[in-house]
C-alpha positions as CSV (number, residue, x, y, z in Angstrom):
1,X,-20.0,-10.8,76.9
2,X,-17.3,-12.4,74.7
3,X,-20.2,-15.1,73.3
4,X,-22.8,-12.2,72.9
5,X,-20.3,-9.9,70.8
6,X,-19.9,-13.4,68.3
7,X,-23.4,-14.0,68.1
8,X,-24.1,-10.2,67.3
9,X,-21.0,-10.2,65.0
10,X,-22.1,-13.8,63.2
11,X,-25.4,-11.9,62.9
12,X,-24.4,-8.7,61.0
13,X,-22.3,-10.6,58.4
14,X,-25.4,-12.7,57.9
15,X,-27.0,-9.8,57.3
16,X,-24.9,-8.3,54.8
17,X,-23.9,-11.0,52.7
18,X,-21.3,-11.3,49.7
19,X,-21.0,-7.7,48.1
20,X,-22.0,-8.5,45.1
21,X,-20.2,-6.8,41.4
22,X,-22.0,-4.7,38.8
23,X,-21.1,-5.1,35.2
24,X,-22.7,-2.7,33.0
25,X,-23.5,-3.5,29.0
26,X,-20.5,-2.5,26.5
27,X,-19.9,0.7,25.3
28,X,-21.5,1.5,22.0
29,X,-19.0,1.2,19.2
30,X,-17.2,4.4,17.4
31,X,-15.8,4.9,13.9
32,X,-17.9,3.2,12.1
33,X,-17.8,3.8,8.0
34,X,-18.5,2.0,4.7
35,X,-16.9,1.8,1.3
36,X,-19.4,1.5,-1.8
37,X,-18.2,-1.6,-3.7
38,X,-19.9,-3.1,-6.8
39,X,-22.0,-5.7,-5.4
40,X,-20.7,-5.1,-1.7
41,X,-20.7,-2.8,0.7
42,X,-17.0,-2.6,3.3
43,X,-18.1,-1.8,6.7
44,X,-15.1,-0.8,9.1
45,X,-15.3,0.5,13.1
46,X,-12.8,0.8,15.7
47,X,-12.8,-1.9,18.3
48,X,-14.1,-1.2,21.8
49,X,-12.1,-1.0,24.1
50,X,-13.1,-3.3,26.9
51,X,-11.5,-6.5,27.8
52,X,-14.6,-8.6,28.2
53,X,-16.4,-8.2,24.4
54,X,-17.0,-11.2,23.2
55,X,-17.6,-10.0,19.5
56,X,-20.1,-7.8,17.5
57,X,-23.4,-7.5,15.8
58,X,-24.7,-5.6,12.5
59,X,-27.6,-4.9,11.9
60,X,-29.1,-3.1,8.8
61,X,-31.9,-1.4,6.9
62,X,-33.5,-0.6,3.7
63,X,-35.8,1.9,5.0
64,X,-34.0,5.0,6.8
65,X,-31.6,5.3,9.4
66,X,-33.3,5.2,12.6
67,X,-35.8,1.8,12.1
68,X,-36.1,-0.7,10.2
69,X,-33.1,-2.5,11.3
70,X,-32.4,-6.2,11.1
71,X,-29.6,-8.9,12.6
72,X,-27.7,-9.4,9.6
73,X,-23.7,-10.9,11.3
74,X,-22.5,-11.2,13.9
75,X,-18.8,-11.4,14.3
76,X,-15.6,-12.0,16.6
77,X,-14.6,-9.5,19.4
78,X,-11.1,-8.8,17.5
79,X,-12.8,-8.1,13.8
80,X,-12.9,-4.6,13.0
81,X,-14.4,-5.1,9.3
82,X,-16.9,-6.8,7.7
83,X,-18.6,-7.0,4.0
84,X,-21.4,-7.7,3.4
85,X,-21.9,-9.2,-0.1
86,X,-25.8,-9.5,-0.1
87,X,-26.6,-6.4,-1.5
88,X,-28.3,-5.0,-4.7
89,X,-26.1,-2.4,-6.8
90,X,-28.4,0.7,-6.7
91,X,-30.5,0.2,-3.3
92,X,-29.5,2.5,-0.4
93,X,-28.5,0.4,2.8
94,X,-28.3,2.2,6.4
95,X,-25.8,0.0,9.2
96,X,-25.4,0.0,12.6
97,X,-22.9,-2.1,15.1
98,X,-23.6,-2.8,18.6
99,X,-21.1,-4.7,21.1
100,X,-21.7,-7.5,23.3
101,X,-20.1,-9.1,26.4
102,X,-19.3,-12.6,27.9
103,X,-22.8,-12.1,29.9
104,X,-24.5,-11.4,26.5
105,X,-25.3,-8.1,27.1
106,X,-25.2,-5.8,24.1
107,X,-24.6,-1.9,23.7
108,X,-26.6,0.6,22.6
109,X,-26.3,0.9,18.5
110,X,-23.6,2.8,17.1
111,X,-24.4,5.7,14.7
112,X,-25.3,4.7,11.3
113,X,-22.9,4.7,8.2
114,X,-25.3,4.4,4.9
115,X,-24.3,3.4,0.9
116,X,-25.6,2.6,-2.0
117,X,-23.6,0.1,-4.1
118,X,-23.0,0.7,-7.9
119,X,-21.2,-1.1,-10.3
120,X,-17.8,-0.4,-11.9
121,X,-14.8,-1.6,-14.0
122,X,-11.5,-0.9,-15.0
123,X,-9.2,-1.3,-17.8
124,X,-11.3,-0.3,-20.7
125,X,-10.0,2.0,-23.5
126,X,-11.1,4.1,-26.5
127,X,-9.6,5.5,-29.3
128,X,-9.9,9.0,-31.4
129,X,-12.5,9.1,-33.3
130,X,-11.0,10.5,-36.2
131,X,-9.5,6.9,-36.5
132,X,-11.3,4.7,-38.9
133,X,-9.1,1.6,-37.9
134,X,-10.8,1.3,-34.2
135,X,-14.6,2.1,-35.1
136,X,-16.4,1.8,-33.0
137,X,-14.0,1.9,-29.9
138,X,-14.2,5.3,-29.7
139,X,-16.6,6.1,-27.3
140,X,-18.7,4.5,-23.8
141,X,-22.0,4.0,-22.4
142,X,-21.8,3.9,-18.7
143,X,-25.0,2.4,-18.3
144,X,-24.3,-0.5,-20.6
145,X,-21.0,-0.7,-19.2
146,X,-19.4,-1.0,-22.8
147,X,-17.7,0.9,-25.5
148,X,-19.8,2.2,-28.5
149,X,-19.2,4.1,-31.4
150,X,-19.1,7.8,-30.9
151,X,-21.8,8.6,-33.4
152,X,-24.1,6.0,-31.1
153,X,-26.7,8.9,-30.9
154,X,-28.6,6.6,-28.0
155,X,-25.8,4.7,-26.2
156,X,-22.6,6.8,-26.4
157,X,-22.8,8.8,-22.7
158,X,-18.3,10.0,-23.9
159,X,-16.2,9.9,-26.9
160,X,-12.8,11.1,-27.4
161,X,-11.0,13.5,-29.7
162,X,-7.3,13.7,-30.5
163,X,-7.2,17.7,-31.0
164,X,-4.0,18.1,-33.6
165,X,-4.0,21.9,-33.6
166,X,-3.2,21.6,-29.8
167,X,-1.7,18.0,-29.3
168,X,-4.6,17.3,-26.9
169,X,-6.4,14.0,-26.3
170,X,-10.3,15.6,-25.5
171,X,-13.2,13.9,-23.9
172,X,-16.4,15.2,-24.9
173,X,-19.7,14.5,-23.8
174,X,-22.3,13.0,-26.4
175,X,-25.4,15.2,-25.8
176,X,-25.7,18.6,-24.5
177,X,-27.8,17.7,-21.5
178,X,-24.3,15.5,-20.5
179,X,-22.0,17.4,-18.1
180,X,-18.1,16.4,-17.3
181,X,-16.2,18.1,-14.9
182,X,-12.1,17.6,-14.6
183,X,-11.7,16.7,-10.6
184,X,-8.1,16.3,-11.3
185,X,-5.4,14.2,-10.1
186,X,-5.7,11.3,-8.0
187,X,-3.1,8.8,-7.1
188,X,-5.9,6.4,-6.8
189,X,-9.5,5.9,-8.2
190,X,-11.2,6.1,-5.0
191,X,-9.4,9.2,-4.0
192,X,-12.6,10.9,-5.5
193,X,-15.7,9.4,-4.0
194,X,-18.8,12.2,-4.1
195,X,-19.4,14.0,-7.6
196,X,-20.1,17.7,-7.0
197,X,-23.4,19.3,-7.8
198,X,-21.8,22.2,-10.1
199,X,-18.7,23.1,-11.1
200,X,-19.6,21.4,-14.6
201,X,-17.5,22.5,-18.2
202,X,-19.4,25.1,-20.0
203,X,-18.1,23.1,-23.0
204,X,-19.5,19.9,-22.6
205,X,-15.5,18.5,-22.7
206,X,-12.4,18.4,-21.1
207,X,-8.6,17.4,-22.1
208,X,-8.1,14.1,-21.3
209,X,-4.9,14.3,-18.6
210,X,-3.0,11.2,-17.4
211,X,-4.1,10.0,-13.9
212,X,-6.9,12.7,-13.8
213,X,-10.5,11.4,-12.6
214,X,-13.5,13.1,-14.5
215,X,-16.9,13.3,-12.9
216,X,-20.0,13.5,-15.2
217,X,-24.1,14.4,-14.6
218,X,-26.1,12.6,-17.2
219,X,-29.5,12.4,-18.5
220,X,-30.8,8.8,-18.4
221,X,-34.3,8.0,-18.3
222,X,-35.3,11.2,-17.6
223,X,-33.6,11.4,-14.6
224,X,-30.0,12.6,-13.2
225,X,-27.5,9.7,-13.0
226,X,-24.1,10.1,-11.7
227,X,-20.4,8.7,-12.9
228,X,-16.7,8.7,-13.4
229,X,-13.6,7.8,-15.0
230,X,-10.0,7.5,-14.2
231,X,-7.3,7.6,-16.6
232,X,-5.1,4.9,-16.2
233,X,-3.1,5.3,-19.3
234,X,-3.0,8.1,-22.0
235,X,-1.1,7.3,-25.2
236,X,-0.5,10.4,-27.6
237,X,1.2,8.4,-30.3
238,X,-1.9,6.1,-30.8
239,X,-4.4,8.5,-29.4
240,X,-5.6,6.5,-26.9
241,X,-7.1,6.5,-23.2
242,X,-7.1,3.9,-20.7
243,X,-9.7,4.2,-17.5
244,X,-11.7,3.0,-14.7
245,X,-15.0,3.7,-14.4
246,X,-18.0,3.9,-11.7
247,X,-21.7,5.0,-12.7
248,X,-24.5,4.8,-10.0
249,X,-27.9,3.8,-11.3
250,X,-29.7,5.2,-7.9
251,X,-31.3,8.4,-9.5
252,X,-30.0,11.9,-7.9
253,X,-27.0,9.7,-6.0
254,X,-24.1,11.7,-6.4
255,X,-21.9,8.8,-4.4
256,X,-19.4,7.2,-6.0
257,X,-17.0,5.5,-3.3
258,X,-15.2,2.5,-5.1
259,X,-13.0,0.2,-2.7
260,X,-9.6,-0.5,-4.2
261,X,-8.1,-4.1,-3.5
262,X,-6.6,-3.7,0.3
263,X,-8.5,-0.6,1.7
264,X,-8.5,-0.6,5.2
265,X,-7.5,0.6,8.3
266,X,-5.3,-1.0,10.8
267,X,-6.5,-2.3,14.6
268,X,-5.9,0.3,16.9
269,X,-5.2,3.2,14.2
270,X,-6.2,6.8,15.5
271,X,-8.3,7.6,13.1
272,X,-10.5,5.3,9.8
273,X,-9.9,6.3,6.4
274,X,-12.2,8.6,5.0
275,X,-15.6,7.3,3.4
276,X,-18.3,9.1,2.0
């Protein structure tokens, strides 16, 4: 009995076998957002949280948000960030992120974060235009990315006035069919990243205020084209404005999202910074 019970025994457990371990793909990653940059685009997620990813892949498009999409990095399971430098300032881009394991099996794709990159600059000032000694430093072209006289009929986009009656430093637009608008302050020039589709000064100007960003609408190339400024520094005495500026060359793109030097958020924070 005792040597029929084994063989029976020896039987089921040859039947059975080893019970064997399922481990599923990654979860999809969360959180994922982008910072316009001029000539880059920032990507940033949150980190999946799962102790056997091995590291991530992004993919992106140039065609819309749900196809089109191509391997473009892949990175390490403990990066969080990533910028991708082969862009064109102007083109739309759509990412998306997916996870992989130590088996090499990947997630499904995260959801998309798009941007379009434009180009910027800082540091640039302008004078009054009352003031013969800095002709022509009195005004900018956004387009051209350089400062022009104010009485540039075909370039200037902004020039500024020193109003004496009032003691107020005023930008004004140079054509009618150029629109500013006073966001106000910011403690930093991408605190404003989306320019609003109305809202815009009924008098084509607005007084220049220390640390305020203005957004403007302007007619290039018969189309609408998107910018704006930062003032860094305002000098009353010399009549004078210092700013930073952003202008988007994608027609009808109202984002503006500049990345200053260290914008980023920290492993493991509860929630990214915002991005438009």
């Amino acid at each position: 009995m005792a040597s029929l019970m084994l063989v029976i025994g020896g039987c089921a457990d040859d039947h059975i076998g080893p019970i064997g371990y399922d481990d599923p793909p990654p979860a999809a990653p969360t959180g994922l957002n982008s910072i316009t940059g001029d000539g880059y685009v920032y990507l940033y997620w949150y980190l999946v949280g799962e102790n056997d990813i091995s590291g991530y892949n992004i993919y992106r498009s140039t065609v819309s948000y749900d196809h089109g999409f191509s391997l473009i990095a892949t990175v390490d399971f403990d990066q969080d960030d990533f910028t991708d430098n082969r862009v064109t300032n102007g083109q739309t881009y759509y990412y998306r992120l997916t996870a992989f394991d130590h088996l090499d099996q990947e997630s499904d794709m995260s959801y998309y974060a798009m941007d379009t990159p434009c180009p910027q600059g800082s540091g640039v000032t302008i004078y009054d235009f009352h003031d013969a000694s800095h002709y022509p430093y009195t005004g900018f072209d956004l387009y051209m990315h350089e400062r022009v006289a104010y009485d540039d009929m075909a370039d200037c986009d902004f020039y500024l006035e020193y109003d004496d009656a009032a003691d107020e430093l005023i930008i004004r637009t140079r054509h009618d069919d150029y629109y500013i608008q006073d966001f106000g302050y910011a403690e930093y020039f991408d605190d404003a990243g989306y320019s609003p589709e109305s809202g815009w000064s009924s008098t084509n100007s607005a007084e220049a205020i220390d640390g305020h960003i203005y957004y403007f609408r302007l007619r290039h190339f018969d189309e609408w084209h998107y910018a704006k400024i930062w003032i860094e520094r305002l000098n009353y005495t010399s009549h004078y404005i210092t700013f930073s500026w952003a202008y988007q060359i994608d027609a009808d793109n109202r984002e503006l999202k500049i990345a200053p030097g260290a914008v980023k958020h920290s492993v493991g924070s509860s929630a990214p910074i915002a991005a438009e």
